[in-house]
C-alpha positions as CSV (number, residue, x, y, z in Angstrom):
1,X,65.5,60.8,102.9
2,X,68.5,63.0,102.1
3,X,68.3,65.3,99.0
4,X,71.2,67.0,97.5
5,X,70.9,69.4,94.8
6,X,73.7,70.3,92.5
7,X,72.6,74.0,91.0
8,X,75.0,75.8,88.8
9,X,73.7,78.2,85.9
10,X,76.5,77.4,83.7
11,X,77.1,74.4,82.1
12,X,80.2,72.3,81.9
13,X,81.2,73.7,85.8
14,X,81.2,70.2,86.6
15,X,78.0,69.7,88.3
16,X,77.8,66.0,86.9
17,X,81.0,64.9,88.4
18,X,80.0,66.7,91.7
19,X,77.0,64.9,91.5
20,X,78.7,61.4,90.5
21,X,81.2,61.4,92.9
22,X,78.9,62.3,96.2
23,X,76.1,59.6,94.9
24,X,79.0,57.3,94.7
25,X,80.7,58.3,98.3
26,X,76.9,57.6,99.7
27,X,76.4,54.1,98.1
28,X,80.2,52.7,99.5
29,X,79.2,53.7,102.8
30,X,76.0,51.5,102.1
31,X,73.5,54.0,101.6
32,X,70.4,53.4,99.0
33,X,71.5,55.9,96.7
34,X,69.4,57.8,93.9
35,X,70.8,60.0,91.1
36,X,68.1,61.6,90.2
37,X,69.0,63.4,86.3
38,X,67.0,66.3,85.7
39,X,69.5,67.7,83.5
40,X,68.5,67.9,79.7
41,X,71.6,66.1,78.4
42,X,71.3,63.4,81.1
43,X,74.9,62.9,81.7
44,X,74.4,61.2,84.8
45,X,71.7,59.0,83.7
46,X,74.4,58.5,80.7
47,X,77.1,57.6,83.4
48,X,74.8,54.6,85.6
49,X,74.5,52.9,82.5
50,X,78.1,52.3,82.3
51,X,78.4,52.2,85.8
52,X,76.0,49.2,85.5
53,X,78.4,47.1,83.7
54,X,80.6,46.7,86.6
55,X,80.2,43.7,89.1
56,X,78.0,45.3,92.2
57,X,80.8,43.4,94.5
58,X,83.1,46.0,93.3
59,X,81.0,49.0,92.6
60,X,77.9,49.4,94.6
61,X,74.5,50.0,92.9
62,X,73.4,53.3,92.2
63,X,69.5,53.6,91.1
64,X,68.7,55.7,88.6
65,X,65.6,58.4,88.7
66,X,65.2,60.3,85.7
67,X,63.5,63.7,86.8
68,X,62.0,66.4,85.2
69,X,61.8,70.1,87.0
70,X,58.4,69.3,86.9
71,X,57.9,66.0,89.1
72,X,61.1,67.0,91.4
73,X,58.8,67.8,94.3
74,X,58.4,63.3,94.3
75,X,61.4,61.4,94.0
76,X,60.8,57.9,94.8
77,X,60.3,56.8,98.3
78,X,62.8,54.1,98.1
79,X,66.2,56.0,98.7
80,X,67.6,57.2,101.6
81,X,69.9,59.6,99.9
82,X,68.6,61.3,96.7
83,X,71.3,63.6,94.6
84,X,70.0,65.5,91.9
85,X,72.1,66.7,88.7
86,X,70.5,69.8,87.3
87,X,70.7,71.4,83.9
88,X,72.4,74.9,83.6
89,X,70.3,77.8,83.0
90,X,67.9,76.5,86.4
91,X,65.7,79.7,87.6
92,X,62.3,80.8,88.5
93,X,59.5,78.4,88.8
94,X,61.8,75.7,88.1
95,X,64.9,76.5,91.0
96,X,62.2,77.0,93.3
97,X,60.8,73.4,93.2
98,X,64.4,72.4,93.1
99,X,65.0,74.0,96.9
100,X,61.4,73.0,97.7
101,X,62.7,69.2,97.2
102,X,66.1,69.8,98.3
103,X,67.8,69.4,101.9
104,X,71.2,70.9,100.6
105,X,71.9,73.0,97.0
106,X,75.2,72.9,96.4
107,X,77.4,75.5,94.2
108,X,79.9,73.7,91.9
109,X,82.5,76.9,91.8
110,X,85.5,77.7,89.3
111,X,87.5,80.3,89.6
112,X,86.5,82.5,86.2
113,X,85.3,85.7,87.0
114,X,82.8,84.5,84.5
115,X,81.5,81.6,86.8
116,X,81.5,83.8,89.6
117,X,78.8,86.3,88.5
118,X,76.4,83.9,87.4
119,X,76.8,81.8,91.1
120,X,75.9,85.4,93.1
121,X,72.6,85.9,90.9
122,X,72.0,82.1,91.0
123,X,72.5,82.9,95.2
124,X,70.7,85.7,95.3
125,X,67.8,84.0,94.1
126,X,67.6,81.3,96.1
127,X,68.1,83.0,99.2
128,X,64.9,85.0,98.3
129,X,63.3,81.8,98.5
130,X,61.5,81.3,102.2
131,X,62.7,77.4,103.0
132,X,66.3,78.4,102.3
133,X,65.4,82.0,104.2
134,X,63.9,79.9,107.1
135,X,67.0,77.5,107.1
136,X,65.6,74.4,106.4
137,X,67.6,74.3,102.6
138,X,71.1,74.7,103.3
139,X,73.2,76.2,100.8
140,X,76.9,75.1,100.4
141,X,79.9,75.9,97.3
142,X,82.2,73.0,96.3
143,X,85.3,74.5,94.3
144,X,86.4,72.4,91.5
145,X,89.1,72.2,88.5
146,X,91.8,74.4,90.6
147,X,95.0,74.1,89.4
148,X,97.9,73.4,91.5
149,X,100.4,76.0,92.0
150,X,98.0,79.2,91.6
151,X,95.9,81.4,93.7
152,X,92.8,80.3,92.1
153,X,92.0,78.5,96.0
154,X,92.5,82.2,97.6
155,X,90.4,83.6,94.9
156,X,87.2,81.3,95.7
157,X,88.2,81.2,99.1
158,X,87.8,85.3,99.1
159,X,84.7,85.1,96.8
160,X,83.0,82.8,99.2
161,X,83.7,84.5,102.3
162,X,82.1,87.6,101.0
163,X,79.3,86.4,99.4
164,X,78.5,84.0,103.2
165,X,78.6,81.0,101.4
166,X,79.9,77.8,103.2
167,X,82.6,76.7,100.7
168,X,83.1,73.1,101.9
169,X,86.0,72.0,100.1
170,X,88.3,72.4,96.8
171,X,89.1,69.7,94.4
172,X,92.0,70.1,92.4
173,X,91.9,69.4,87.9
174,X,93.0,66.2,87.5
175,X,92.4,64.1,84.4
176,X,91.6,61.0,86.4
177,X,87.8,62.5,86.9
178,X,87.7,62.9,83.5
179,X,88.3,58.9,83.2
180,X,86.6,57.7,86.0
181,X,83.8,59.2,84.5
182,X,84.3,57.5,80.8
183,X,83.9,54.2,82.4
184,X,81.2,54.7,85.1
185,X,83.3,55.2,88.1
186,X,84.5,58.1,90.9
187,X,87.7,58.4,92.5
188,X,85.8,56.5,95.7
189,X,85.6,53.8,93.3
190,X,89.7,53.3,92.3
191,X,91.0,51.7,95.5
192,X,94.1,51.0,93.6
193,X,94.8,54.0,92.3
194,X,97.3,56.5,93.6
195,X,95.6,59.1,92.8
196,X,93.4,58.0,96.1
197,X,96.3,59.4,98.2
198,X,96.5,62.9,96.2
199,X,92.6,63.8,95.6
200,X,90.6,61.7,97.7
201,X,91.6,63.8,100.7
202,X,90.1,67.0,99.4
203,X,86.8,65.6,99.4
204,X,86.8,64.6,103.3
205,X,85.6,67.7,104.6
206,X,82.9,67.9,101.5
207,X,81.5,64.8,103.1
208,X,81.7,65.4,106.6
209,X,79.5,68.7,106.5
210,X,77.1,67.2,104.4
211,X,76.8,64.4,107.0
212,X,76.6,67.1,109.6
213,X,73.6,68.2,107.5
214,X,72.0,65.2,107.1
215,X,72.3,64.3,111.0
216,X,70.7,68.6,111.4
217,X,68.2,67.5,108.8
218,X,66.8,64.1,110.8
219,X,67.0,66.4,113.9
220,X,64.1,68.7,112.6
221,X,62.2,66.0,110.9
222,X,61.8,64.0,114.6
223,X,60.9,67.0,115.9
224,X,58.3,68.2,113.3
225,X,56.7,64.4,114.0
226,X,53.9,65.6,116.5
227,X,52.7,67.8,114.0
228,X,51.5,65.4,112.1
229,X,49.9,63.1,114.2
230,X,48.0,65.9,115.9
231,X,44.7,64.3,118.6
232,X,41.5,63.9,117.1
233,X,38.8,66.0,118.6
234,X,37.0,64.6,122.0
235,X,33.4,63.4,121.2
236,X,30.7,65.9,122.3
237,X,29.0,64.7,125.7
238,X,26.2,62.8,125.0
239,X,27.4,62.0,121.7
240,X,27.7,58.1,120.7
241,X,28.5,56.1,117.4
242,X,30.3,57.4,114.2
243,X,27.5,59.0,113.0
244,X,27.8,61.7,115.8
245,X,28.8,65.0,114.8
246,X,30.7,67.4,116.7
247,X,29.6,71.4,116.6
248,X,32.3,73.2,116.1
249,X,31.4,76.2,118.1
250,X,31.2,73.8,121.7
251,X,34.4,71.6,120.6
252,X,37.5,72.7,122.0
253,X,40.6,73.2,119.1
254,X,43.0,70.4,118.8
255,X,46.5,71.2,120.8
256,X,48.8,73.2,118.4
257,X,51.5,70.5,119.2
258,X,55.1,71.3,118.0
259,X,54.6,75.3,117.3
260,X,58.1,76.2,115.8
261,X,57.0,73.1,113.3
262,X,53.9,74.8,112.4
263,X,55.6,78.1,111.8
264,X,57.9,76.5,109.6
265,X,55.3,74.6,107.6
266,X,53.0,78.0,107.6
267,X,56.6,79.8,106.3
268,X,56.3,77.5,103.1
269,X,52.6,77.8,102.8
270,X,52.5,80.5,100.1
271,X,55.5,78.6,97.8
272,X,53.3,75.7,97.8
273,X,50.4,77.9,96.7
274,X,52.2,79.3,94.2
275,X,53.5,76.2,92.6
276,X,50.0,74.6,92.9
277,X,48.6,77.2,91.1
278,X,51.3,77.3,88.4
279,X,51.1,74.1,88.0
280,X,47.6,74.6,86.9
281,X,47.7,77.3,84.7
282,X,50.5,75.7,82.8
283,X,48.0,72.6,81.7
């Protein structure tokens, strides 16, 4: 499973057409695709309904997961690519479990100065999180509503080059978002629209990173396989039937198997303690 997370402390920055659009570009390549709406006004979840009044021949199925920052940590098994829309305002507790779930956050960015400032606290904090310190939660920016014939491109451009942030592509306004939207569709989804020929082409390298990702993502996960499936202990000599016991001070340890993958799991350890804990305090 591939998990996107759209994070953005300010809302109306676009996050749910972000979200939308890359759940849709997933399911037309023939993905099983979740939107998973953990936002409070549940655009998204808003948008599949009317999504769901289309014939599937034409637009491909979408599932719908209705999340809570709570449960994020479980999204259905089902899915092979889970995107989740997030409300504004995400920090603390609830951005951690966000990046604990997530393979990729990414940044919807403007260009107000406004917008800015909140994305380099929002980034600040997450990179003091230890799976996106350890590089297993890749971060990424997504520039949206430029308008055409100003520097607002260079400006984001500039912002994201010195803040390190990836910026994977930038999406010009357009009202056709704004309708695609109204009746449950993306841009992937109007295949006679000449608007295909203008913006489609600015989300092509968007897409081809985060299927670079995806690909780096499977990469560690077969790797991180042996770890799981480490050899039982051998049987004492002498020993016989399953009621035989083994002393553990004459048993040799089990073989560490994939040691980067244990680092990485030990790396997460004290997150997952801490949202284990939290989680029961808060009940």
């Amino acid at each position: 499973m591939f998990t996107i997370a759209i994070v953005n402390r300010k809302g109306g920055c676009g996050k749910s057409t972000l979200a939308t659009h890359l759940a849709a570009h997933f399911a037309r390549q023939g993905a099983a695709v979740m939107l998973g709406d953990v936002d409070r006004q549940q655009s998204s979840r808003q948008w599949l309904r009317l999504r769901a009044q289309h014939p599937p021949r034409k637009v491909p199925p979408i599932a719908s997961w209705v999340a809570d920052p709570q449960h994020v940590l479980r999204p259905p098994p089902d899915a092979s690519h889970v995107v989740l829309d997030t409300p504004g305002g995400l920090r603390g507790l609830e951005l951690a479990r966000v990046a604990l779930a997530a393979d990729v956050v990414l940044l919807p960015l403007s260009a107000s100065l406004f917008d800015r400032d909140a994305t380099l606290q929002c980034l600040a904090e997450l990179r003091g999180l230890p799976r996106v310190a350890q590089g297993r939660c890749r971060l990424g920016a997504v520039g949206l509503r430029l308008h055409p014939q100003t520097a607002e491109a260079e400006t984001l451009q500039a912002f994201a080059d010195q803040a390190g942030l990836p910026l994977l592509g930038q999406l010009r306004e357009h009202p056709a978002y704004q309708r695609c939207l109204e009746r449950g569709l993306t841009l992937f989804d109007m295949s006679a629209s000449p608007v295909r020929l203008t913006d489609l082409p600015q989300w092509a390298p968007v897409t081809a990173q985060l299927e670079v990702w995806r690909q780096a993502c499977e990469a560690e996960r077969r790797a991180e396989r042996p770890l799981r499936a480490l050899p039982a202990r051998a049987p004492r000599p002498g020993s016989e039937g399953p009621a035989s016991r083994l002393d553990p001070l004459e048993s040799p340890p089990p073989p560490l198997g994939n040691v980067p993958a244990l680092q990485r799991v030990l790396g997460i350890l004290p997150e997952l303690l801490s949202l284990r804990f939290s989680s029961r305090r808060g009940r």
